[in-house]
N, CA, C and O atoms as a DFTB+ gen file, in Angstrom:
800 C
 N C O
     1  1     174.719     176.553     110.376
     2  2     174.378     176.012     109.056
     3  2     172.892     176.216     108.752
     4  3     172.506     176.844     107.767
     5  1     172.136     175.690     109.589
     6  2     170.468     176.225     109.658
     7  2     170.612     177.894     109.196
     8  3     170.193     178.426     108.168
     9  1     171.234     178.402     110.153
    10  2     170.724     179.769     109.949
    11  2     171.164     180.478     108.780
    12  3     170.611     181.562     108.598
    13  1     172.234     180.036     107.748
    14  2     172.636     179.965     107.003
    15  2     171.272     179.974     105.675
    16  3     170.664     180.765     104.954
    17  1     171.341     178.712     105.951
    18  2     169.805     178.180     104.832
    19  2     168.481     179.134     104.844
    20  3     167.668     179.389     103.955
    21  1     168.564     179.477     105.931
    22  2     167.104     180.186     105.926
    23  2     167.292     181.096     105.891
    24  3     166.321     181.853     105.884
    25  1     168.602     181.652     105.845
    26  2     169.211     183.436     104.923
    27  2     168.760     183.210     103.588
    28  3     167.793     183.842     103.165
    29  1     169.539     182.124     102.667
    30  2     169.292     181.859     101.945
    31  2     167.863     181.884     101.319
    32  3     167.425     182.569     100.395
    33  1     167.233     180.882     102.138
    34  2     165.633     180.545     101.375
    35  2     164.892     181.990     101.474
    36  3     164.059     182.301     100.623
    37  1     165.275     182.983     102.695
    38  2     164.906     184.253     102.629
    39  2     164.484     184.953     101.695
    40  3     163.410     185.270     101.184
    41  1     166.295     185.254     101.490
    42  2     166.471     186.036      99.994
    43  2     165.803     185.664      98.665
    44  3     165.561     186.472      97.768
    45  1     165.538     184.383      98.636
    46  2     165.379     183.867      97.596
    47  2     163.874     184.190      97.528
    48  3     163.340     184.213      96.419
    49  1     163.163     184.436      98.624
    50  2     161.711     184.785      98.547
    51  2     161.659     186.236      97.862
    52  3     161.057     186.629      96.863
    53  1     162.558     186.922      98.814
    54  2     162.276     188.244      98.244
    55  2     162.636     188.771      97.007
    56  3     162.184     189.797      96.496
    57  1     163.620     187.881      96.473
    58  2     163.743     188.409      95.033
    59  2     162.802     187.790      94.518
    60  3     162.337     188.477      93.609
    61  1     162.201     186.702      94.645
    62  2     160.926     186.361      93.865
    63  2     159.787     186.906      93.695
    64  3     159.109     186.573      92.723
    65  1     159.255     188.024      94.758
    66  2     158.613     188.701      95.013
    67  2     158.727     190.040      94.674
    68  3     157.756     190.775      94.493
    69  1     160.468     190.544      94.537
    70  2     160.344     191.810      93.616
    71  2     160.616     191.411      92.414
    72  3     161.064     192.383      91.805
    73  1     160.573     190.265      91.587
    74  2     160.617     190.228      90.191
    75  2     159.122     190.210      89.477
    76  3     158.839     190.575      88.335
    77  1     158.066     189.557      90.725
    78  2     156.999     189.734      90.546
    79  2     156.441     190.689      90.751
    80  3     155.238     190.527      90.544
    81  1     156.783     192.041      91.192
    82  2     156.164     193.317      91.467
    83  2     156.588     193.767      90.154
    84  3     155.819     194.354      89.392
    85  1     158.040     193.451      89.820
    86  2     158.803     194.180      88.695
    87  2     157.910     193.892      87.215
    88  3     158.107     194.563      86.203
    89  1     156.872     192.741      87.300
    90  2     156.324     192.309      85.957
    91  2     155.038     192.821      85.417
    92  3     154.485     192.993      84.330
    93  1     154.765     193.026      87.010
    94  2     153.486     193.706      86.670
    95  2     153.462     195.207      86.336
    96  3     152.403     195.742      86.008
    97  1     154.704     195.945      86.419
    98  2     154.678     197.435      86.039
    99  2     154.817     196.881      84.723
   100  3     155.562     195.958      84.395
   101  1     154.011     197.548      83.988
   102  2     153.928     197.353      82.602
   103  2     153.835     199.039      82.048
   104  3     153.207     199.896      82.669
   105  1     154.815     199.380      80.385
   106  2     154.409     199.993      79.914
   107  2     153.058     200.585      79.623
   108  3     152.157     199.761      79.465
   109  1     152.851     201.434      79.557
   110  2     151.922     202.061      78.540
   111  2     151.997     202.157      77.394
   112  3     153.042     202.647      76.967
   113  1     150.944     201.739      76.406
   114  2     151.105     201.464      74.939
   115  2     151.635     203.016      74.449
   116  3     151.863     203.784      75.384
   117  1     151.804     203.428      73.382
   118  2     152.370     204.954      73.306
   119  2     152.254     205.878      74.015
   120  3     151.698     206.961      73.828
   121  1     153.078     205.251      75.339
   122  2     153.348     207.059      76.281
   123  2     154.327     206.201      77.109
   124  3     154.487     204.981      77.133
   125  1     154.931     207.195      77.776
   126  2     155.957     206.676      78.894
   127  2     155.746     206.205      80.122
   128  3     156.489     205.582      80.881
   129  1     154.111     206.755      80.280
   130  2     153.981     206.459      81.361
   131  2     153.384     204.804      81.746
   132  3     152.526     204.202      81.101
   133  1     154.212     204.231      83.149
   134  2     154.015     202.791      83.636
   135  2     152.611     202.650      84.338
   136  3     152.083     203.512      85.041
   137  1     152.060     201.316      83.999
   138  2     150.920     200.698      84.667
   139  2     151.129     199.411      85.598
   140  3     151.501     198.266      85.343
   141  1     150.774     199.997      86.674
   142  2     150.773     198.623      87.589
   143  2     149.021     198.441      87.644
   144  3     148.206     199.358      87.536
   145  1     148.697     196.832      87.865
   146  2     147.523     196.651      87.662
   147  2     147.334     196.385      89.401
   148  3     148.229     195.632      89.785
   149  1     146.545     196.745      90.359
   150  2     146.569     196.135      91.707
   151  2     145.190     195.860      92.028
   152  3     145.014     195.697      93.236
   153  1     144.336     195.776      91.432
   154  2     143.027     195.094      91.642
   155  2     142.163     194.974      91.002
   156  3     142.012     196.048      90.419
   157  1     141.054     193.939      90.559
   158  2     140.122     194.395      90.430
   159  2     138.667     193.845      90.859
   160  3     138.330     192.723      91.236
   161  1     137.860     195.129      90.655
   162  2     136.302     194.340      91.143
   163  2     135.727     193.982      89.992
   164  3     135.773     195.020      89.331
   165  1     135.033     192.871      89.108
   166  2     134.171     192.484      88.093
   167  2     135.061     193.183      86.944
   168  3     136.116     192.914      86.370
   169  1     134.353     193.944      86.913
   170  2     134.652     195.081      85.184
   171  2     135.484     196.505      85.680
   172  3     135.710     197.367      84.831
   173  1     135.893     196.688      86.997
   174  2     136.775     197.874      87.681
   175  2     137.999     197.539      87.870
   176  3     138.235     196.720      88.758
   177  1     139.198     198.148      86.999
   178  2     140.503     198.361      87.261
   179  2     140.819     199.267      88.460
   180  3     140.376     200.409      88.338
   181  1     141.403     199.037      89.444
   182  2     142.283     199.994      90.090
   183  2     143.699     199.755      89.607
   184  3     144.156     198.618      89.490
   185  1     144.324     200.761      89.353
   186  2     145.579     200.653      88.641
   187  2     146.405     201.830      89.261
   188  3     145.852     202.785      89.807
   189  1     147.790     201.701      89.140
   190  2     148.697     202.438      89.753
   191  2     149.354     203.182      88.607
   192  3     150.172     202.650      87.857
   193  1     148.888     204.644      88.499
   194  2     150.064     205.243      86.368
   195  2     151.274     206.075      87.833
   196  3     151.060     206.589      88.931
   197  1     152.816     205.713      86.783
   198  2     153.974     206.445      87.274
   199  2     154.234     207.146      86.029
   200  3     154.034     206.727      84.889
   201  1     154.864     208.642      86.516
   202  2     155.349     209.354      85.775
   203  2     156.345     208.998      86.195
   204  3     156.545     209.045      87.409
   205  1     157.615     208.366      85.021
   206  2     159.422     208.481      85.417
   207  2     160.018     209.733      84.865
   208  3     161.173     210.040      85.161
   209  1     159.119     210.639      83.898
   210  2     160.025     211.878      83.057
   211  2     159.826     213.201      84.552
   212  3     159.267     213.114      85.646
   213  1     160.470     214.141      83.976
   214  2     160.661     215.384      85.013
   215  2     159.537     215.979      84.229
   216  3     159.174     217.028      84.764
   217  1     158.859     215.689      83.162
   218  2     157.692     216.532      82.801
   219  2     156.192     216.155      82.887
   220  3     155.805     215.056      82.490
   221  1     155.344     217.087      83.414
   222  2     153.915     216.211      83.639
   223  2     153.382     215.561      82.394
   224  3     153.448     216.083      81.281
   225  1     152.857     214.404      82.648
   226  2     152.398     213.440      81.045
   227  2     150.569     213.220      81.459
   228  3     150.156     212.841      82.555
   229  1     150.074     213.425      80.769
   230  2     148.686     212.922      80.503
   231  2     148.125     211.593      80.736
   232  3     148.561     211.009      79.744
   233  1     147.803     211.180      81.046
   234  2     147.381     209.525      80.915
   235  2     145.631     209.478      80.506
   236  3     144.695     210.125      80.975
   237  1     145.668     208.577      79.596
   238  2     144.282     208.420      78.767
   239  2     143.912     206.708      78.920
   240  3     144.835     205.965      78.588
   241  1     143.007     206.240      79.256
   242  2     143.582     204.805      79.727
   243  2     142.616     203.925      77.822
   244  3     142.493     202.748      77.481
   245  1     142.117     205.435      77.018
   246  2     140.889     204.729      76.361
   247  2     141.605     203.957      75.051
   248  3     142.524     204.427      74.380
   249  1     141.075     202.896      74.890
   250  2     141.882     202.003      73.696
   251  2     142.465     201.165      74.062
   252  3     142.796     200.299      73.252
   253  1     142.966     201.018      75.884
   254  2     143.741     200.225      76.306
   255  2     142.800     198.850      76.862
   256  3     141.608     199.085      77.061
   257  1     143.321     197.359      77.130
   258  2     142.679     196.779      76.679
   259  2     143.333     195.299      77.696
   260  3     144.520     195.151      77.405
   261  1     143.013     194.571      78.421
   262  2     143.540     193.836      79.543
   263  2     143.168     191.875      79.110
   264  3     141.968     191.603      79.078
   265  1     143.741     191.192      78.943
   266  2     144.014     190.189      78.532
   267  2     144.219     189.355      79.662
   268  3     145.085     189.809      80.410
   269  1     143.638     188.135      80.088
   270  2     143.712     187.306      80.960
   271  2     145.481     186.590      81.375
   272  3     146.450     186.752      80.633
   273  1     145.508     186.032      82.338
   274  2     147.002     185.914      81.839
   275  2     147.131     184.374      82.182
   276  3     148.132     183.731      82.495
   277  1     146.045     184.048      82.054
   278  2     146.141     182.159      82.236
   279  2     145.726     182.066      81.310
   280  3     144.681     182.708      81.199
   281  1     146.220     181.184      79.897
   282  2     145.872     180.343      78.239
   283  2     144.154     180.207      78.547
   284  3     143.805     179.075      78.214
   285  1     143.364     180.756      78.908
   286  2     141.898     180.854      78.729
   287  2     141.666     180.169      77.451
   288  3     142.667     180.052      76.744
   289  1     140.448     179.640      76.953
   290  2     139.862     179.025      75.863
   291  2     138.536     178.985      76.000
   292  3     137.968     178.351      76.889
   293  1     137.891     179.757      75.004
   294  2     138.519     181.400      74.443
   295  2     138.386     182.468      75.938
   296  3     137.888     182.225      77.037
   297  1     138.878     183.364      75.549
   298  2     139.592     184.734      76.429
   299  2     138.447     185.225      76.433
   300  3     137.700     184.827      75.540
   301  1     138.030     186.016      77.198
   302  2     137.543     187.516      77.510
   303  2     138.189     188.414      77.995
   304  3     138.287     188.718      79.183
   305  1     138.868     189.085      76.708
   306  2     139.606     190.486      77.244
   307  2     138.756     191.742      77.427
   308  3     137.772     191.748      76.687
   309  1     138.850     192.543      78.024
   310  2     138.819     193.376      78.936
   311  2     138.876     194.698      78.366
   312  3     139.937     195.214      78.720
   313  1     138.088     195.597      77.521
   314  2     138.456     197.095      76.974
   315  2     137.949     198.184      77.890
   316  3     136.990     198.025      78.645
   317  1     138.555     199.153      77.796
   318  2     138.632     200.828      78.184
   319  2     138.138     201.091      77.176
   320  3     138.471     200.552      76.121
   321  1     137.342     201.871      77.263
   322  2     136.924     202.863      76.348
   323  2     136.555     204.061      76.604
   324  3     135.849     204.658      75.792
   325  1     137.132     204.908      78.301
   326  2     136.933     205.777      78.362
   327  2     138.307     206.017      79.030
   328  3     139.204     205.226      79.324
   329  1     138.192     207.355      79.178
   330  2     140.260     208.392      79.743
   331  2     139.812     207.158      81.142
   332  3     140.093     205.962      81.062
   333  1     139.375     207.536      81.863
   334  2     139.615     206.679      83.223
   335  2     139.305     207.962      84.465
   336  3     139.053     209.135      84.192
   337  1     139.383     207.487      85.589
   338  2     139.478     208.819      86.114
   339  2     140.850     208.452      88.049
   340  3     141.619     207.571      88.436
   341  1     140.396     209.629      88.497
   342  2     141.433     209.426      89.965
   343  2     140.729     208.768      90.600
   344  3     139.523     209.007      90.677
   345  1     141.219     207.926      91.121
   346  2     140.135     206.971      92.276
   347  2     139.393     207.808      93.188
   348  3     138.178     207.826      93.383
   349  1     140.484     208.630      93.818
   350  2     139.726     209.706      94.505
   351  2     138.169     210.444      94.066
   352  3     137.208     210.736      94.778
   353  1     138.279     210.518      93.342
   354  2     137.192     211.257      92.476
   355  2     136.305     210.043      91.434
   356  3     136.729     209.162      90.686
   357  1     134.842     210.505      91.818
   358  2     133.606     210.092      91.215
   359  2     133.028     209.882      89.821
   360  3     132.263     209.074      89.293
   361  1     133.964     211.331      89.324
   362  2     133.653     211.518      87.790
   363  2     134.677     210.864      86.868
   364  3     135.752     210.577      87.395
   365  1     134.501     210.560      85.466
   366  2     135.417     210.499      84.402
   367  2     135.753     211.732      84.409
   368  3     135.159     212.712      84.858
   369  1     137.629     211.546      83.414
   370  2     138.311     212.387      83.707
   371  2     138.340     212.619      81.916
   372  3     139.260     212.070      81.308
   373  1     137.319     213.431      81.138
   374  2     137.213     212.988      79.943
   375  2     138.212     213.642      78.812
   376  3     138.214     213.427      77.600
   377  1     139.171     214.619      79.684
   378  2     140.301     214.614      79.035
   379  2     141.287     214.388      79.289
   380  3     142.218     215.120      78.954
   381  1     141.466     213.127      80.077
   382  2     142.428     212.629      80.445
   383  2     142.796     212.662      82.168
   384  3     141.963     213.225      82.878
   385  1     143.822     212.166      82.722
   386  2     144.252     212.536      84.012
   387  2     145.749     212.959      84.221
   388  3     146.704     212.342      83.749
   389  1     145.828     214.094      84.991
   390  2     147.269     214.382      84.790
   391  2     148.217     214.050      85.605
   392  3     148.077     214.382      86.782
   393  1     149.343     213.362      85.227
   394  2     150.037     212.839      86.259
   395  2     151.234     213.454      85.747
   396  3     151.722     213.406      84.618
   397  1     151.848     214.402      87.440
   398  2     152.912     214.962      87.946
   399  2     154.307     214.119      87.896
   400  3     154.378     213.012      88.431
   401  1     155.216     214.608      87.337
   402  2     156.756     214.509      87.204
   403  2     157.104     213.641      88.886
   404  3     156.735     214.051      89.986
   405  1     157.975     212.272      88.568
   406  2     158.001     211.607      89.291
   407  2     156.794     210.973      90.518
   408  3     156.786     210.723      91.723
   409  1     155.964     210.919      89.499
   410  2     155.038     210.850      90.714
   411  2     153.892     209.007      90.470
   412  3     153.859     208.230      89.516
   413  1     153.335     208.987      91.496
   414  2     152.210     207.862      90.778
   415  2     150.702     208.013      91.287
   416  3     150.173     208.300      92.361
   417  1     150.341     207.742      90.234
   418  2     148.689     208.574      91.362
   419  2     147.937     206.730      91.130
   420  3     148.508     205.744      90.664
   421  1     146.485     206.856      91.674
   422  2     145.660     205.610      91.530
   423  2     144.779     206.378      90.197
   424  3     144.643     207.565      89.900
   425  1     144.466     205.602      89.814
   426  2     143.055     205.292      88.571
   427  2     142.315     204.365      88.865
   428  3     142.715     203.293      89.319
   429  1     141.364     204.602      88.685
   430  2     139.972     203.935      88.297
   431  2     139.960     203.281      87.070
   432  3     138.899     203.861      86.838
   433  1     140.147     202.586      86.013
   434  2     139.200     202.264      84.988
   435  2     138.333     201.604      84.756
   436  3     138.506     200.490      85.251
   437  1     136.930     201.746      83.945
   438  2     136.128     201.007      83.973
   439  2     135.700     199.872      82.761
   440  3     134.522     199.918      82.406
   441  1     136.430     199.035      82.218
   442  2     136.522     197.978      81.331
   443  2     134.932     197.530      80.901
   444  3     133.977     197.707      81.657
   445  1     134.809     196.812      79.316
   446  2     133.557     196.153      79.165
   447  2     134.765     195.115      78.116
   448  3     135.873     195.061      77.583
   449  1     133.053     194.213      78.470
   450  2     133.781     192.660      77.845
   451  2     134.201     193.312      75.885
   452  3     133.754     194.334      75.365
   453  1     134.781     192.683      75.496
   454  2     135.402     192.860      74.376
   455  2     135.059     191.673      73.596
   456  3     135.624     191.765      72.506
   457  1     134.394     190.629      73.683
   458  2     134.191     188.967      72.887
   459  2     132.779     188.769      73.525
   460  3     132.219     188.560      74.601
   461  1     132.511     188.999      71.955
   462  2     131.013     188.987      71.653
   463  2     130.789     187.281      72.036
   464  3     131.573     186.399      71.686
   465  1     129.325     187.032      72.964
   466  2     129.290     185.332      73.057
   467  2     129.875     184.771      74.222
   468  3     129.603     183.694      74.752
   469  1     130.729     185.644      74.568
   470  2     131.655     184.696      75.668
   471  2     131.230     185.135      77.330
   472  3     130.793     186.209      77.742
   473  1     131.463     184.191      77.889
   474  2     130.918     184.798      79.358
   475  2     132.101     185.818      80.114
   476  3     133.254     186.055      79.754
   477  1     131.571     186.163      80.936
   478  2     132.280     187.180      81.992
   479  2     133.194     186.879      82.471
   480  3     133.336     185.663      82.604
   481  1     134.113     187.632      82.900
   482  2     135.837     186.455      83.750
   483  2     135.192     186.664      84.889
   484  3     134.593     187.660      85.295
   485  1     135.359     185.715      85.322
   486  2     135.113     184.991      86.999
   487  2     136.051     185.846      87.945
   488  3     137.204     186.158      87.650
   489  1     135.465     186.154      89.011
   490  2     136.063     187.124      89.570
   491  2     137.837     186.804      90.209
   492  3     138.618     187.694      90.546
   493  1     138.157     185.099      90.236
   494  2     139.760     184.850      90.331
   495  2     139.824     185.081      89.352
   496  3     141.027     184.877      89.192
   497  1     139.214     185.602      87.758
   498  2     140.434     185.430      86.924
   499  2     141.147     187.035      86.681
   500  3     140.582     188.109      86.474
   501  1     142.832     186.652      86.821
   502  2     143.293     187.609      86.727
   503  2     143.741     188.245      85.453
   504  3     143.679     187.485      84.486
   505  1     144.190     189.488      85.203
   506  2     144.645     190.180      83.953
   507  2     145.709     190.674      83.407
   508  3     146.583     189.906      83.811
   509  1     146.026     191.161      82.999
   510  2     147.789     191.748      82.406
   511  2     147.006     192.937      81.364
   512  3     145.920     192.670      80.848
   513  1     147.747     194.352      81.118
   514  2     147.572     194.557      80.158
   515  2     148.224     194.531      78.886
   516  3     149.420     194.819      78.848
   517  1     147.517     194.178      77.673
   518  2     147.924     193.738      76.273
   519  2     149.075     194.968      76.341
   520  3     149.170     196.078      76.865
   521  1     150.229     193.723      75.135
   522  2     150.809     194.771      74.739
   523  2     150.780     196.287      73.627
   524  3     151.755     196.895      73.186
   525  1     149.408     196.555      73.422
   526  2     149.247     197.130      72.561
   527  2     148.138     198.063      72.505
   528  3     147.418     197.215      73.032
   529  1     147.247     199.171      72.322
   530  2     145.870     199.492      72.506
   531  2     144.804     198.946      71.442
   532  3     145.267     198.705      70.327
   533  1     143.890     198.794      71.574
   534  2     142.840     198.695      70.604
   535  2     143.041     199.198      69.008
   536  3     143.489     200.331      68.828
   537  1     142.804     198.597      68.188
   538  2     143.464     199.216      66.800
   539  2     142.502     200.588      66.878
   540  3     141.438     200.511      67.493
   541  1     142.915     201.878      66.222
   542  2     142.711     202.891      66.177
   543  2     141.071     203.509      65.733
   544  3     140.588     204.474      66.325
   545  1     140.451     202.892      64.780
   546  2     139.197     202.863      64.234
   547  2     138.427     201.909      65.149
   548  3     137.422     202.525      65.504
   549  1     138.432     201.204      65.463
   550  2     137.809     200.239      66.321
   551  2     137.531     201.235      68.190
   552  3     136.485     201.565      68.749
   553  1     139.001     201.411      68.613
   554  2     138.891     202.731      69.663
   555  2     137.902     203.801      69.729
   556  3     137.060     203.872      70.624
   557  1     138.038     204.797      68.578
   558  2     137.399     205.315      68.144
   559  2     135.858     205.532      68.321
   560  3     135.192     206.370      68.928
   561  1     135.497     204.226      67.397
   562  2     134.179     204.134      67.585
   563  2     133.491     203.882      69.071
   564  3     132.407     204.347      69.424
   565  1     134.404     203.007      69.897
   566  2     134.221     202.847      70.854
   567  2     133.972     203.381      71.501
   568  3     133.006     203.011      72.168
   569  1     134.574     204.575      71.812
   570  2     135.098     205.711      73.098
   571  2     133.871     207.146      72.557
   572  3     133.528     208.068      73.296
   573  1     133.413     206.939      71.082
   574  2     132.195     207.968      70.754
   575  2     131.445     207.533      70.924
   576  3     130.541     208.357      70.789
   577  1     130.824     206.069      71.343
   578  2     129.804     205.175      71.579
   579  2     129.734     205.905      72.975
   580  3     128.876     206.780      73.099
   581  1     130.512     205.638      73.965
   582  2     130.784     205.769      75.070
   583  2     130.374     207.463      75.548
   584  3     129.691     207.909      76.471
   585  1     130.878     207.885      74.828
   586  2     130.879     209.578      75.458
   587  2     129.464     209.997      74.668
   588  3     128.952     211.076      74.966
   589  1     128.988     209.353      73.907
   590  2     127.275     209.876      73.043
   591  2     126.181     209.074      74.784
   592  3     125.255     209.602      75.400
   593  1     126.773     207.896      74.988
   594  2     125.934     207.712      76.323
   595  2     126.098     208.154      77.759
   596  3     125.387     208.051      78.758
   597  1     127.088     208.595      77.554
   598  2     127.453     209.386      79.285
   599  2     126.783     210.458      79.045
   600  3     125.902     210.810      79.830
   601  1     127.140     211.335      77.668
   602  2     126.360     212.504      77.900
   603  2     124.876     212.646      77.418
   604  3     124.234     213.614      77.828
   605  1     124.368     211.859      76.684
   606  2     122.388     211.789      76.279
   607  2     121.816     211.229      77.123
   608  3     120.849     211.832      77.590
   609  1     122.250     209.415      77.868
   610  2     121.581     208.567      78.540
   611  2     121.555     207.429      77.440
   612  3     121.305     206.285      77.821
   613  1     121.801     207.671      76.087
   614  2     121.344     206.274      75.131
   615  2     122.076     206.301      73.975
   616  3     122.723     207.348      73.960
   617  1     122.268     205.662      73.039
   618  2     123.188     205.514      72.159
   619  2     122.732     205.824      70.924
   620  3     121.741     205.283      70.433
   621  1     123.624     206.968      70.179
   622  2     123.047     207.713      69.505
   623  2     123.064     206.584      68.062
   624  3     122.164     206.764      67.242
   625  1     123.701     205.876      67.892
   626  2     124.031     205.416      66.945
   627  2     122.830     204.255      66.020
   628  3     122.823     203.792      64.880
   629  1     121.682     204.106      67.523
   630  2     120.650     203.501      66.890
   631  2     119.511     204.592      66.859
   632  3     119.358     205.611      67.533
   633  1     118.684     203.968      65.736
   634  2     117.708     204.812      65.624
   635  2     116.291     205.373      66.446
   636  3     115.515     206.307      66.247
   637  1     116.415     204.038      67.708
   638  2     115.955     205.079      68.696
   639  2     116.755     204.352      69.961
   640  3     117.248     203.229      70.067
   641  1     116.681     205.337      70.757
   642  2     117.220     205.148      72.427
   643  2     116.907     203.732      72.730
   644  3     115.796     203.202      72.729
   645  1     118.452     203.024      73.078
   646  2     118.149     201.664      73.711
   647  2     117.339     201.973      75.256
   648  3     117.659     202.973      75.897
   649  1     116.351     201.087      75.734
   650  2     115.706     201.203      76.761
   651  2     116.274     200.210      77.849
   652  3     116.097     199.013      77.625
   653  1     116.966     200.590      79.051
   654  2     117.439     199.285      80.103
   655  2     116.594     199.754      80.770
   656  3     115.955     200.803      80.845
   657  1     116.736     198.045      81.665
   658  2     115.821     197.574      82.564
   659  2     114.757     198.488      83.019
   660  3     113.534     198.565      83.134
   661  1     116.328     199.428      83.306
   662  2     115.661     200.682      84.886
   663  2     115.170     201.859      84.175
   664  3     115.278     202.939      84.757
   665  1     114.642     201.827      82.999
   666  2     113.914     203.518      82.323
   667  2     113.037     203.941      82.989
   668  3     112.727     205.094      82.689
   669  1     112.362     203.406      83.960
   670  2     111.235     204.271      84.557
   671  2     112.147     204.921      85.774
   672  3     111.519     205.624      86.565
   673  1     113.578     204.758      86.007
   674  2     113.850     205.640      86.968
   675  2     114.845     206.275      87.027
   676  3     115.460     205.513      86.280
   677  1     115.820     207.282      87.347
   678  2     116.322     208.471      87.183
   679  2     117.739     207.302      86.233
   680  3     117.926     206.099      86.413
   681  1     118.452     208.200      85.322
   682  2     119.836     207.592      84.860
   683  2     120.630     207.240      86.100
   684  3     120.871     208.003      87.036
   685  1     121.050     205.811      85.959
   686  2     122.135     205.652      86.755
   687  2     123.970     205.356      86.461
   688  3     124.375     205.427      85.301
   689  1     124.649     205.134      87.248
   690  2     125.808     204.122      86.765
   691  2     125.645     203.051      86.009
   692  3     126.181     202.740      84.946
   693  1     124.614     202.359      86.852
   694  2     124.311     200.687      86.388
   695  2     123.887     200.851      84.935
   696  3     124.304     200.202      83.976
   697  1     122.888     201.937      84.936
   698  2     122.201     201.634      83.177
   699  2     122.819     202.529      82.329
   700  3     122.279     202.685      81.234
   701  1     123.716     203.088      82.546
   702  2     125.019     203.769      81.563
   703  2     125.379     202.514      81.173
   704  3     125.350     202.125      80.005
   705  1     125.796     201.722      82.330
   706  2     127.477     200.854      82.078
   707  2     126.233     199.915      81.239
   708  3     126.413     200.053      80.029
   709  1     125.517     199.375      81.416
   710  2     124.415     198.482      80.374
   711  2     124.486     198.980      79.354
   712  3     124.999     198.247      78.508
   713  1     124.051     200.423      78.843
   714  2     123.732     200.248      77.332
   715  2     125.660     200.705      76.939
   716  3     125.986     200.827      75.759
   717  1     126.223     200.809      77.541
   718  2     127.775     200.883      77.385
   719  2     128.165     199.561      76.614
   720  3     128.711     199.468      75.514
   721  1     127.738     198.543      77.489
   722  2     128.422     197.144      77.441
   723  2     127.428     196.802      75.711
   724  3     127.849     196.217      74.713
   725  1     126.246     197.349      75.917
   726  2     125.669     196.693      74.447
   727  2     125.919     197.115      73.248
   728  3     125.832     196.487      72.193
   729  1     126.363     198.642      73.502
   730  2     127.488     199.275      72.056
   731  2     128.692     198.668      71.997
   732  3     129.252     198.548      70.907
   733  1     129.126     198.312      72.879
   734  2     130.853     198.014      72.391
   735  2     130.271     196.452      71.616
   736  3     130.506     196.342      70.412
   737  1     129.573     195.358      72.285
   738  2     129.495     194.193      71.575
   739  2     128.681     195.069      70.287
   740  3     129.329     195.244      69.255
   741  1     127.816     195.400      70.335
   742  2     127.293     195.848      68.396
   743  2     128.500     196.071      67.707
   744  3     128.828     195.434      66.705
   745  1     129.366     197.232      68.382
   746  2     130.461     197.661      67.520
   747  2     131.361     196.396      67.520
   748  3     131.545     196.166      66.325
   749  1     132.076     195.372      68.320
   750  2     132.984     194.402      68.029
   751  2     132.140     193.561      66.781
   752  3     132.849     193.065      65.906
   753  1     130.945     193.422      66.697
   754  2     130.591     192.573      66.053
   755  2     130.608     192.979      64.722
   756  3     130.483     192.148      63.823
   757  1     130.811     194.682      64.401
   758  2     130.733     195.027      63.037
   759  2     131.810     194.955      62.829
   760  3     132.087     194.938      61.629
   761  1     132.896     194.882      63.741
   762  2     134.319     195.440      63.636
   763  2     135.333     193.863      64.200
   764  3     136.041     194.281      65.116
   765  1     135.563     192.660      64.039
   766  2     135.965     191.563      64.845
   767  2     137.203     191.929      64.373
   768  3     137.613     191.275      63.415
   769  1     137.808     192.688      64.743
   770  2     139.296     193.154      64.874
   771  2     139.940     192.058      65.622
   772  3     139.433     191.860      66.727
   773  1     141.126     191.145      65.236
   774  2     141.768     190.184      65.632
   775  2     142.088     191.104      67.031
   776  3     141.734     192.279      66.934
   777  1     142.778     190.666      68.446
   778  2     143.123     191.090      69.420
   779  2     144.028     190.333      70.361
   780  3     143.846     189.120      70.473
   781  1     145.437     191.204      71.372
   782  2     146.461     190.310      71.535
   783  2     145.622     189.223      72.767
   784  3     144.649     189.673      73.374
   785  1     145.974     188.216      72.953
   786  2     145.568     186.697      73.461
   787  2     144.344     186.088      72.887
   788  3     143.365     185.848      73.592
   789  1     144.389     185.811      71.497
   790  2     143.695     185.125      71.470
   791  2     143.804     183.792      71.369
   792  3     144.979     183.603      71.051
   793  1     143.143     182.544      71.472
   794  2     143.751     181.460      71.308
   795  2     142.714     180.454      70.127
   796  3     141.620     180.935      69.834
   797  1     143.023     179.411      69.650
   798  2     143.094     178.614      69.103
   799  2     142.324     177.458      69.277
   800  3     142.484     176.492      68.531
């Protein structure tokens, strides 16, 4: 009878545990291809893309956009604004990454806060991604914000070069992702595009 029960309570773990693997594969907003989310550091997605078609599909991660998944008040969601790249690899993948017929590779993405004012998610807080990408003009601007500073060092969009901290020394990651993070809040703030979780 014991051993019975603890068949039972077994099973009952493990389907709880693949319904919870099963929730986190999430669509991709217009494409076929699935996102599992499996970590992250601060503002770094590691994410899992599956191809289910027999044909190779593209994956672009920019526009896509990650939403807390505990009723936060107020949220700090989470935007892409660039393709993303292979974990394996160092560089953005700035036209995308290609993922092979039945297959799943890792990604990188690198997220900035999206809510102008609000503080940073704390490193327990976890994410989901929205059901939806960034509205289209809002993306946009975003992801040319983004690719005018990867490739000059500064953002073309003001009239002169924002200056971080570190200008007296060679371009880095750190002071990309800085004047990165200070275009997307300029642009949310011209642009306060409603966005999915917000609350009340």
């Amino acid at each position: 009878m014991r051993l019975s029960n603890l068949l039972l309570a077994l099973f009952a773990v493990l389907a709880f545990a693949t319904d919870a693997g099963a929730a986190s594969d999430t669509m991709v907003p217009g494409s076929v291809l699935r996102l599992s989310v499996v970590s992250r550091a601060h503002l770094s997605f590691a994410v899992d893309v599956t191809n289910p078609t027999d044909a190779p599909v593209t994956f672009d991660g920019t526009g896509l956009y990650f939403v807390p998944t505990s009723r936060e008040a107020p949220p700090q969601r989470l935007g892409v604004v660039t393709p993303g790249h292979r974990t394996e690899l160092a560089s953005e993948s700035w036209r995308g990454v290609a993922v092979p017929p039945y297959q799943t590779i890792h990604v990188t993405l690198t997220a900035y806060c999206l809510d102008v004012g609000r503080q940073s998610p704390a490193d327990t807080t976890t994410y989901r991604l929205a059901e939806l990408r960034l509205p289209a003009k809002l993306s946009a601007a975003l992801s040319h914000a983004a690719y005018s500073i990867a490739a000059r060092g500064y953002d073309t969009d003001t009239t002169q070069p924002q200056v971080p901290q570190d200008a007296f020394l060679p371009a880095t990651a750190g002071s990309i992702s800085g004047l990165t993070q200070a275009a997307v809040w300029r642009i949310r703030a011209q642009m306060p595009t409603p966005l999915v979780g917000e609350t009340h």
